[in-house]
C-alpha positions in Angstrom: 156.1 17.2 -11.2 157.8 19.7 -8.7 161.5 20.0 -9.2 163.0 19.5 -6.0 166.6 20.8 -7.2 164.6 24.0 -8.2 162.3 24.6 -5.1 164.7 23.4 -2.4 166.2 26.0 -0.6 167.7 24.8 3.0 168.2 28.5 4.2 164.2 28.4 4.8 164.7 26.2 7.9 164.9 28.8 10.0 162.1 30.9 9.2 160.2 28.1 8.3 161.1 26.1 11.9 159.9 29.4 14.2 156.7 29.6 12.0 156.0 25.5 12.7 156.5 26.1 16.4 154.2 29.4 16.5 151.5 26.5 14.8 152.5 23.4 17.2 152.9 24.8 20.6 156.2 23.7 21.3 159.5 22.8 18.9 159.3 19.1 21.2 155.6 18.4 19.6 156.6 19.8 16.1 159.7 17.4 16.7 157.2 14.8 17.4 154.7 15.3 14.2 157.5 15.7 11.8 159.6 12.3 13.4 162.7 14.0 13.9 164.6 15.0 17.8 164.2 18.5 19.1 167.9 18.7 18.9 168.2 18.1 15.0 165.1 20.9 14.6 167.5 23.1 16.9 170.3 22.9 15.0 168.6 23.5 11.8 167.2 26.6 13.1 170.4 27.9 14.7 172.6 27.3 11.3 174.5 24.4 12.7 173.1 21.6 10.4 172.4 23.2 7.0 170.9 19.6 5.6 167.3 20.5 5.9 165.8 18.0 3.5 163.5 18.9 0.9 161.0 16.4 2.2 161.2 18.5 5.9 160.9 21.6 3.9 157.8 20.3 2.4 156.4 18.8 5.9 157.1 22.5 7.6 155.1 24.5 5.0 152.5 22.0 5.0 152.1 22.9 8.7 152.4 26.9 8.2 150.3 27.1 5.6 147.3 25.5 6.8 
């Protein structure tokens, strides 16, 4: 079982946002396959909302890793 309080690390989102969109096309159809606005993806990115989730953080490496 992965310890999320050990592998969580919300100052990924940025990084981890740009890589998603480089993957999907645009951050509106990354927005779309993870189920969450443009805008909240945007502020994660820009530093503005620094709750990334570790469930998003899971769904965005899913997508860059692939």
């Amino acid at each position: 079982m992965i310890d999320a309080r050990l592998h969580h690390d919300p100052a990924k989102a940025p990084g981890l946002i740009e890589a998603a969109v480089m993957v999907t096309g645009s951050q509106r159809e990354l927005a779309d396959r993870l189920g969450v606005t443009s805008k909240y993806l945007q502020h994660l990115k820009s530093g503005f909302k620094k709750n990334m989730s570790y469930t998003l953080q899971v769904a965005l490496e899913s997508l860059t890793s692939d």
